[in-house]
C-alpha positions in Angstrom: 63.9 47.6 30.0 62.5 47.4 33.6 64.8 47.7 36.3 63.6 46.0 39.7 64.6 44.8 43.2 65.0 41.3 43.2 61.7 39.7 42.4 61.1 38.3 46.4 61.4 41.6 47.6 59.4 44.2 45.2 56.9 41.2 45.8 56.6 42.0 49.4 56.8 45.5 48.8 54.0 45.7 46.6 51.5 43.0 48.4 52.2 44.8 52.2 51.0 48.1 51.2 49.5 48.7 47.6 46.5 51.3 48.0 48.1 53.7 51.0 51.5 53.5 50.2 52.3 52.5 46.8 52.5 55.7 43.9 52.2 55.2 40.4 53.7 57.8 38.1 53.2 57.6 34.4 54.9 60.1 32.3 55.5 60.8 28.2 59.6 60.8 29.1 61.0 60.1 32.1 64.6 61.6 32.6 66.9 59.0 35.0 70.0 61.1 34.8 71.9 58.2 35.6 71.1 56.5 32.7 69.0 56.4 29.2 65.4 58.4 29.0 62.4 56.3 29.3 60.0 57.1 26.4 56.1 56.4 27.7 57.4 55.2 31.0 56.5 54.4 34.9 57.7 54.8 38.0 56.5 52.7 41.1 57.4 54.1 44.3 56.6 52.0 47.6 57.0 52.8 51.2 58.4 56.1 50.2 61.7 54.6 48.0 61.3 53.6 44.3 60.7 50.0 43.6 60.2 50.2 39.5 60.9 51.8 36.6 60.3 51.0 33.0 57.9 51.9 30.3 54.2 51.4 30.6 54.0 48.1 28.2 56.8 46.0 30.4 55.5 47.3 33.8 52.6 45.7 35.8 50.9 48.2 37.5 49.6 47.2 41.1 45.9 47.4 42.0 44.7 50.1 44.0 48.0 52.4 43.5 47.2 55.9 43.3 48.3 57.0 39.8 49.9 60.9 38.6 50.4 61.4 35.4 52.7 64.1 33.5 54.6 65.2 30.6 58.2 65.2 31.5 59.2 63.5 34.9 62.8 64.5 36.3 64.4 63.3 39.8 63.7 66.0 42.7 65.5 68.9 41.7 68.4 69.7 44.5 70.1 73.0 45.5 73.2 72.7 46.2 74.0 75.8 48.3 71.2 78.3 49.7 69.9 80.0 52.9 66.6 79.0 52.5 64.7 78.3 55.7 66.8 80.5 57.4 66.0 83.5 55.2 62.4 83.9 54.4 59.9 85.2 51.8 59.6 89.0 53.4 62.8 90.1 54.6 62.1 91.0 57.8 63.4 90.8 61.0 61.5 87.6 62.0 62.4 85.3 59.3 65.9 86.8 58.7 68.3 84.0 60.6 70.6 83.8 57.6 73.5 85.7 59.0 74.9 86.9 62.5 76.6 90.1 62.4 77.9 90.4 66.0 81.4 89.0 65.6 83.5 87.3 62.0 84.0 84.1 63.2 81.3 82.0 64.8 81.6 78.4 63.1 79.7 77.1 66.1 76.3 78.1 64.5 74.5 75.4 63.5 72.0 75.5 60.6 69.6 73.6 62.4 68.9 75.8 65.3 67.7 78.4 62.8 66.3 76.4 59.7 62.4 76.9 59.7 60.6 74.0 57.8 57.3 75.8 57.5 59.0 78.7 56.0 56.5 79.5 53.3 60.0 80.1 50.9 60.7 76.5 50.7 57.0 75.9 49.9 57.5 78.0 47.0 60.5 76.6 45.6 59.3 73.0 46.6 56.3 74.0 44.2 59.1 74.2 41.2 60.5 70.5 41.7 63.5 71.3 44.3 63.3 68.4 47.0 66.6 68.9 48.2 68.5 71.9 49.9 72.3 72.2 51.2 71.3 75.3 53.1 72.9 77.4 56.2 74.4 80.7 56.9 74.5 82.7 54.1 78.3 84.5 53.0 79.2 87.9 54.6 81.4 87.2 57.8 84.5 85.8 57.5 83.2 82.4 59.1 78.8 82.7 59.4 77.9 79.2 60.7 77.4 75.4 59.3 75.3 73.9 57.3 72.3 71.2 56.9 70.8 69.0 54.1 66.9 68.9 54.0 64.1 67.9 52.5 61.8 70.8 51.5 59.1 68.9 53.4 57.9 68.5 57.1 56.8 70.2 60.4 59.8 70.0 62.0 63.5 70.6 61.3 64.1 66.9 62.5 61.1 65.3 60.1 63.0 67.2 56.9 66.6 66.9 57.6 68.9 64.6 55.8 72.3 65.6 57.9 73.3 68.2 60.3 76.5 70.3 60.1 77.5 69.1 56.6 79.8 72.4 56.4 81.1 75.2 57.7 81.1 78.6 55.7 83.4 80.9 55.4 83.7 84.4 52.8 86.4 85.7 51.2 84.9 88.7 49.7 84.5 92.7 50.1 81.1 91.7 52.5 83.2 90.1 54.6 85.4 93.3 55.3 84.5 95.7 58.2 84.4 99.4 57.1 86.9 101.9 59.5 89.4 100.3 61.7 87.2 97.5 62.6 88.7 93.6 61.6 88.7 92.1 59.4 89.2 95.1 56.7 91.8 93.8 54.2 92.3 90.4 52.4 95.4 89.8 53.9 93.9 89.9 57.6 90.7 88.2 56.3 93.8 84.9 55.7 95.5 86.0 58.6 92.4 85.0 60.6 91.2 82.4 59.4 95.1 80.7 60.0 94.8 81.6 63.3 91.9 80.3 64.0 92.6 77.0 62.4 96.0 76.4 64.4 94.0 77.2 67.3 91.8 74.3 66.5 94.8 72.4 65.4 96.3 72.6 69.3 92.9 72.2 70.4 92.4 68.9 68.8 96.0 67.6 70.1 94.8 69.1 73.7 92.0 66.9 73.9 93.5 64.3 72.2 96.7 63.8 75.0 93.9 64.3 77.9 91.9 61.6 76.6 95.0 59.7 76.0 96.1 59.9 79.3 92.9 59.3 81.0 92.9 55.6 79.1 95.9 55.0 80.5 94.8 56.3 84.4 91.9 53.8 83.9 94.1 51.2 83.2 96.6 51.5 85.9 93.8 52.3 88.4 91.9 49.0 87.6 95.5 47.0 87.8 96.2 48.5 91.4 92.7 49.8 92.6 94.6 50.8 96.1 96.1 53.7 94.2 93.1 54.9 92.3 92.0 57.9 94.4 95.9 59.1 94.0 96.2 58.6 90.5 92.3 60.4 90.0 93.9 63.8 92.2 96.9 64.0 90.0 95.4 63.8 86.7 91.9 66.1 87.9 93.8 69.2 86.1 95.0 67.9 83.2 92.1 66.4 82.8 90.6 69.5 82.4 90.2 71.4 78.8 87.7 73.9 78.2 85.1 73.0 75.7 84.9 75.5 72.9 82.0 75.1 70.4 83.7 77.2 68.2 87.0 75.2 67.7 85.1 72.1 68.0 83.7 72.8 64.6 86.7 73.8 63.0 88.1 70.2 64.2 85.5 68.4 62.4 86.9 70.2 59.8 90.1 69.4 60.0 89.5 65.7 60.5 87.1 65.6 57.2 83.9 65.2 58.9 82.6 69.0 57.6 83.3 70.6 54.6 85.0 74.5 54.2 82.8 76.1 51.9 84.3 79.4 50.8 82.6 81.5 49.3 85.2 83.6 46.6 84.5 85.4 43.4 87.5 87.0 42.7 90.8 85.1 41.3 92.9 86.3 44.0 90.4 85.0 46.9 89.9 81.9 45.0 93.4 81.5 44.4 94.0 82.3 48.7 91.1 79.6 49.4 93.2 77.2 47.4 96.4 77.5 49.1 94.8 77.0 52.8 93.2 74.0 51.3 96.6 72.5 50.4 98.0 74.4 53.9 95.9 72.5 56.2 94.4 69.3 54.3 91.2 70.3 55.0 88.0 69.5 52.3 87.5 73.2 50.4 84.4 73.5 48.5 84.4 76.5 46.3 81.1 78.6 46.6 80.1 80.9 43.5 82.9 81.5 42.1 82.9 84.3 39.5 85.6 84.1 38.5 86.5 80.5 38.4 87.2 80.3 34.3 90.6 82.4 35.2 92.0 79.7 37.3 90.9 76.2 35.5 93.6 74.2 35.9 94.7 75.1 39.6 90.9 74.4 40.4 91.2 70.9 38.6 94.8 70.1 40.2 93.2 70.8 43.4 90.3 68.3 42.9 87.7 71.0 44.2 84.4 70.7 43.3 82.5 74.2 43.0 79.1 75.4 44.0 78.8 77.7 41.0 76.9 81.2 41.4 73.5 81.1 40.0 73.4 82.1 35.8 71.6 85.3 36.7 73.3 87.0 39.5 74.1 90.0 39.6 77.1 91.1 37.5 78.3 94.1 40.3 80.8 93.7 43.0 83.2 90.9 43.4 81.1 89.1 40.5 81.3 92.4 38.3 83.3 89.5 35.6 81.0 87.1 35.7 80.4 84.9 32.6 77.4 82.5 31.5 79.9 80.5 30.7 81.2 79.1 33.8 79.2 76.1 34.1 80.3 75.1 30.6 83.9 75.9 31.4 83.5 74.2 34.6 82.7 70.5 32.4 84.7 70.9 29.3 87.8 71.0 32.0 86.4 68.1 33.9 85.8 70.0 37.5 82.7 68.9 39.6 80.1 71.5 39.6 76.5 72.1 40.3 74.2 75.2 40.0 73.2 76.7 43.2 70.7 79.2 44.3 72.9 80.9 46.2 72.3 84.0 48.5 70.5 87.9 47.4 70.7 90.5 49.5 67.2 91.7 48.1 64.0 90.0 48.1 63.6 86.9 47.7 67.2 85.9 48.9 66.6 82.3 47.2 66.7 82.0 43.6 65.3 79.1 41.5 67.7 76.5 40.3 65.8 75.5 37.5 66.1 78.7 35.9 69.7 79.1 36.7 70.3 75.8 34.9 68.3 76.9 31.9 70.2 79.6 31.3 73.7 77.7 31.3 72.1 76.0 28.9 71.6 78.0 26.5 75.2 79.3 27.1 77.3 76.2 26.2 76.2 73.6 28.5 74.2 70.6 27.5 70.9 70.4 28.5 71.7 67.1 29.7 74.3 68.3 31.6 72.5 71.2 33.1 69.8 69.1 34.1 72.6 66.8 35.9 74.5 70.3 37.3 70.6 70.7 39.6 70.0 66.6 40.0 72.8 64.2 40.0 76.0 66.4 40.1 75.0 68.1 43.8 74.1 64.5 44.8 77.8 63.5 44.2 79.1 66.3 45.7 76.8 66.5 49.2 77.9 62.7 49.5 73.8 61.9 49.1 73.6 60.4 45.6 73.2 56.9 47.2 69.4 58.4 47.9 68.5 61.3 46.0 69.8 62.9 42.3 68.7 60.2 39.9 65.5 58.0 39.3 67.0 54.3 40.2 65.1 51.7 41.9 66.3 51.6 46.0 66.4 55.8 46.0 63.8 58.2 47.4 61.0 58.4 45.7 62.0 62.1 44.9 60.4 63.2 41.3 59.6 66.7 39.8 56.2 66.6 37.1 56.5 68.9 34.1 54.3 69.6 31.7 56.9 70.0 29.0 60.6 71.0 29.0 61.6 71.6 32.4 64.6 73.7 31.2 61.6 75.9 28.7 60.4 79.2 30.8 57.0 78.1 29.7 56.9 75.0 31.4 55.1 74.2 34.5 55.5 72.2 37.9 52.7 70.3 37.6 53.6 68.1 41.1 56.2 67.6 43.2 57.0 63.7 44.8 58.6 63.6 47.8 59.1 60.1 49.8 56.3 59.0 47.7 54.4 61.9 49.2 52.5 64.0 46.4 52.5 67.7 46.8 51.5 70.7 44.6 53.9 72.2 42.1 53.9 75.6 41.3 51.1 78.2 41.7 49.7 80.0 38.2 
């Protein structure tokens, strides 16, 4: 059954710009995510968003639309945590932004003073059907930077991002202890920290909050009795006065629910502390990897946190040294919000492929539906994007991913990659 825009406006759509702007795609099964598989469908996509979709014998197919055929079509495949564009293909010191080592607690980096569009990493994993990173400072200080959401398109950071500072990240793990007497070196100190940091930011916030307060009210009594408003401005000059700090400023967005805490945690204990200053301070955790997240199901669940789970195939050493397979199917058969993430490497390439990681949690318990869903829809939901990208519904970005078979089959290939009703390669033989 075709779904449309109302008739009047896929109309217009399709008359103001058929040839240039309007992309065809025909495919053997189309996967929505949202909803039921479209055997021998087609998906219209005009002025970048998609207008259509239906199979071939119900849709009309404009004249002079460019046309792309495959196998299997799939919504843009998204990561949902990553350091791409700010780590890079070779390792080296010149496309190695991912993490600042000079001090554990620098929230006020942003992603986007660092994230490199042109990075010839996203190319590559663009070329495997991911349109969508959640990427930033990669774990190993005790708080590395924020976060952005991009497109794995465009010149410029501003043509490919989707939102700036959508998280801070923090680490709870042994890389972000200091060796020697240096701080943090213990878990406890690690907590003790990240407290004081926050009830810094806490009096911060009330700080500005009382100046600004005040000044409303100097305003006010200055415009009722303008003779005294040079008196009232000298008396108020030094409470008017705080000291911006980029640092806390971050951590108050935080606070307020504008930015997600992503901590990264593998162990029970850590995920256990990243729980408790959840609930301490009311703030928005997201739990990043995760190991060990099958030992602590329900408190995960009664917390209502979703987790960025580590990628299938990471190493088993370290704080991940119990790892399972069987997380992501854990994860859904207790009803937590998950998706598959690429996560970080310390070896080269630092980016794994989502795709693969999903794969492999399928073949370990998880539905193939689902895992397709844990790299599409599911990270969607859980960035607060799904009203544009995740699924293949008509009014979304034309974001789709061209197969020539099974997407979740090693043999398979990226044949194309749709991006705003852009066309670009998939992946290299």
């Amino acid at each position: 059954m075709i779904r449309t825009f109302s008739a009047l406006v896929l109309c217009g759509l399709l008359a103001n710009s058929v040839s240039a702007q309007t992309l065809v795609v025909k495919a053997q099964q189309i996967h929505t995510v949202s909803g039921k598989t479209i055997a021998n469908g087609v998906v219209i996509c005009v002025d970048g968003k998609i207008a259509s979709i239906g199979d071939a014998a119900s849709v009309v197919i404009p004249d002079g639309a460019k046309i792309v055929e495959a196998q299997i079509v799939t919504p843009g495949l998204i990561d949902v945590r990553s350091s791409v564009g700010l780590s890079g293909i070779l390792n080296v010191d010149h496309d190695s932004d991912h993490l600042e080592s000079s001090t554990p607690l620098q929230p006020e980096l942003r992603a986007m003073d660092a994230y490199n569009p042109r990075e010839e990493l996203v190319e590559y994993i663009r070329g495997f059907g991911i349109t969508t990173v959640h990427t930033g400072h990669a774990p190993g200080e005790l708080i590395s930077g924020q976060t952005l959401i991009a497109k794995t398109r465009g010149g410029t950071v501003q043509d490919a991002l989707i939102m700036d500072g959508k998280a801070v990240c923090a680490t709870l793990a042994e890389s972000s202890q200091k060796p020697g007497k240096q701080s943090p070196g213990t878990r406890g100190k690690q907590m003790a920290m990240l407290r004081s940091l926050l009830i810094e930011a806490l009096e911060y916030r009330s700080k500005t909050a009382k100046v600004a307060k005040d000044d409303d009210k100097k305003k006010d009594a200055s415009n009722k009795d303008a003779s005294h408003k040079e008196e009232t401005n000298k008396e108020g000059a030094e409470e008017s006065k705080v000291a911006r700090s980029l640092k806390l400023e971050a951590l108050v967005d935080v606070l307020d629910g504008k930015k997600a805490l992503v901590i990264t945690a593998d162990r029970a204990q850590d995920i256990a502390s990243a729980l408790r200053l959840g609930e301490e301070f009311g703030v928005r955790i997201w739990l990043d990897s995760a190991a060990e997240a099958y030992q602590l199901l329900p408190q995960i669940k009664k917390a209502g946190v979703p987790v960025l789970l580590h990628a299938s195939m990471a190493r088993a050493s370290g704080d991940r040294e119990n790892m399972t397979f069987r997380s992501a199917a854990l994860l859904r058969e207790n009803g937590i919000p998950f998706a598959i993430e690429s996560g970080f490497e310390a070896y080269v390439p630092k980016v794994r492929i989502v795709l693969f990681e999903a794969a492999l949690a399928a073949a370990h318990g998880l539905s193939k539906e689902d895992a397709l869903a844990s790299i599409t829809l599911s990270p969607a939901k859980i960035l607060g994007i799904s009203d544009r990208v995740g699924s293949i519904e008509v009014g979304k970005d034309a974001d789709l991913a061209l197969y020539d078979g099974d997407p979740l089959e090693y043999t398979t290939h990226c044949t194309g990659v749709v991006i705003d009703g852009v066309v670009y390669p998939g992946e290299s033989r």
